[in-house]
C-alpha positions, 0 to 999 in steps of 0.5 A: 502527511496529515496535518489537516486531519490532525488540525482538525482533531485539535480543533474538537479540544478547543471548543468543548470545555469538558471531555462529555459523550458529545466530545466522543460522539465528535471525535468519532465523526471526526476519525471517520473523516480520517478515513477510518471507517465508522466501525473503527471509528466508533470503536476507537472513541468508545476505546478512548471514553472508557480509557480516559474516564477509567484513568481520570486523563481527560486532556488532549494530550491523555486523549491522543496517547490513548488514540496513539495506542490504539491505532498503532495496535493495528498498523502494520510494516513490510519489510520488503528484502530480495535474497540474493542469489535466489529469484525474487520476484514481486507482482504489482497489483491495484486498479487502473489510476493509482499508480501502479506502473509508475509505483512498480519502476520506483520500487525497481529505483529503490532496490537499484540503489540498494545494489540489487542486480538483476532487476528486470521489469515485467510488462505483464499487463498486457491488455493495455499497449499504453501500459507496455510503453509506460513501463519500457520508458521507465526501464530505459530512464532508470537502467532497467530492462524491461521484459514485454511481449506484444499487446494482447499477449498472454501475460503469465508468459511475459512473467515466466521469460521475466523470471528466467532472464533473472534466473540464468544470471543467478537470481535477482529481481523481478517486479511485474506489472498487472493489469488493473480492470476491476469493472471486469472482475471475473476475467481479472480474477482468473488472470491474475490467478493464473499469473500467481501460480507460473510466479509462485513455480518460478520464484525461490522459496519464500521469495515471491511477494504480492504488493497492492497499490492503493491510493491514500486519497480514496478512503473507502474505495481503497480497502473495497479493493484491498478485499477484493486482490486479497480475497482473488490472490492474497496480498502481501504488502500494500503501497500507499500512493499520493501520499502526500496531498491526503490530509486523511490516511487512515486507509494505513491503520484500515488495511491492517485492522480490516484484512491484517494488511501490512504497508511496505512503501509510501509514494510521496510525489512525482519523481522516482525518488519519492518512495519512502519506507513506511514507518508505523510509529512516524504514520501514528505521530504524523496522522494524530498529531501532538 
């Protein structure tokens, strides 16, 4: 996942000769490149000064164990799990472009595999006809039914009809898509607001789950839209798409310091087998290196 990044932190050992404050102040503009954001980041180089110097383990192997410790104090996993026999239902959220419909019909692939049934998919987004469409050919690639109205259509409705469809079979899945327009923020805000309440009425208890997309390249960007569907709806779990051609990744350990935002699922590719469960100890290991 991050071997660049990790490459790049080797690097700093190999041209400095001892472990000065200017080796610090480096490793802090080094993890700010990791998508860290400098607070963290400074505040991790100054954590690993002050360790390292207080343990006299100045190598790069004490150095990254010391970063190790740190950064997974704050990374957090989801452990995503339907009820069975209950309605479950998981509302898919994020902006346009990070994946979202795609993300919402590979979560629906993963649980399919895992026997559960029903899952339907919801085309809650309704504002966009491209959206609708997406959504159903995913449904029909992977044995899904999808549930949509027309566009333009009041999206709450596409999820209540969702969450009964499941519920006359006895309980299962519904995994809705949402609309992503951020450049409206308000309107955005109160529609997903009202889509959280019928969705919150409509699940069993303890059974309704808010999962954002984000995007593992964008850094910064991504955590100012983790604050913003956090502070409109509240998140649960975070899926990190394009995970796999980021050489940075730090948004997983931001999220977590930042907003106490836990990761669910990692996106790795194109097809719809490529969602893995996230692994904190793995991230850790994989995004600091050896």
């Amino acid at each position: 996942m991050a071997k660049g990044f990790a490459e790049k932190l080797k690097s700093l050992f190999s041209h400095k000769s001892e472990l000065s404050s200017d080796f610090f102040d480096d490793l802090a503009d080094t993890l700010i490149e990791g998508d860290l954001g400098a607070k963290t980041a400074f505040e991790l180089a100054e954590q690993a000064e002050k360790e390292c110097k207080k343990n006299g383990t100045l190598t790069q192997e004490g150095v990254f164990a010391v970063l190790k410790q740190n950064i997974r104090s704050f990374v957090k996993e989801a452990k995503l799990e339907p009820s069975a026999g209950k309605t479950s239902i998981y509302l898919m959220l994020g902006v346009n472009g990070v994946g979202k419909t795609t993300t919402a019909a590979k979560i629906g692939k993963f649980f399919a595999d895992r026997n559960v049934s029903p899952i339907v998919l919801a085309a809650a987004d309704t504002f966009r006809a491209a959206a609708i469409e997406q959504l159903q050919y995913h449904g029909e690639k992977l044995g899904l039914r999808v549930v949509a109205h027309q566009n333009g259509s009041d999206p709450g409705a596409v999820v209540f009809d969702a969450a009964d469809a499941v519920a006359s079979q006895g309980g299962g899945l519904v995994i809705a898509d949402t609309a992503g327009r951020l450049h409206n923020k308000e309107n955005l805000v109160r529609e997903l607001q009202k889509i959280d309440r019928i969705a919150a009425q409509k699940a069993g208890e303890g059974c309704y789950k808010k999962i954002l997309v984000i995007d593992a390249t964008t850094g910064q960007n991504a955590l100012r839209q983790a604050e913003v569907f956090h502070e409109a709806v509240g998140v649960d779990a975070v899926v990190l798409t394009k995970y796999d051609s980021t050489a940075r990744g730090g948004i997983a350990a931001l999220v977590g310091k930042e907003l106490n935002l836990p990761v669910a699922f990692v996106g790795t590719g194109e097809k719809y087998e490529d969602l893995s469960l996230f692994d904190a100890d793995s991230y850790v290991e994989a995004f600091i290196g050896n």
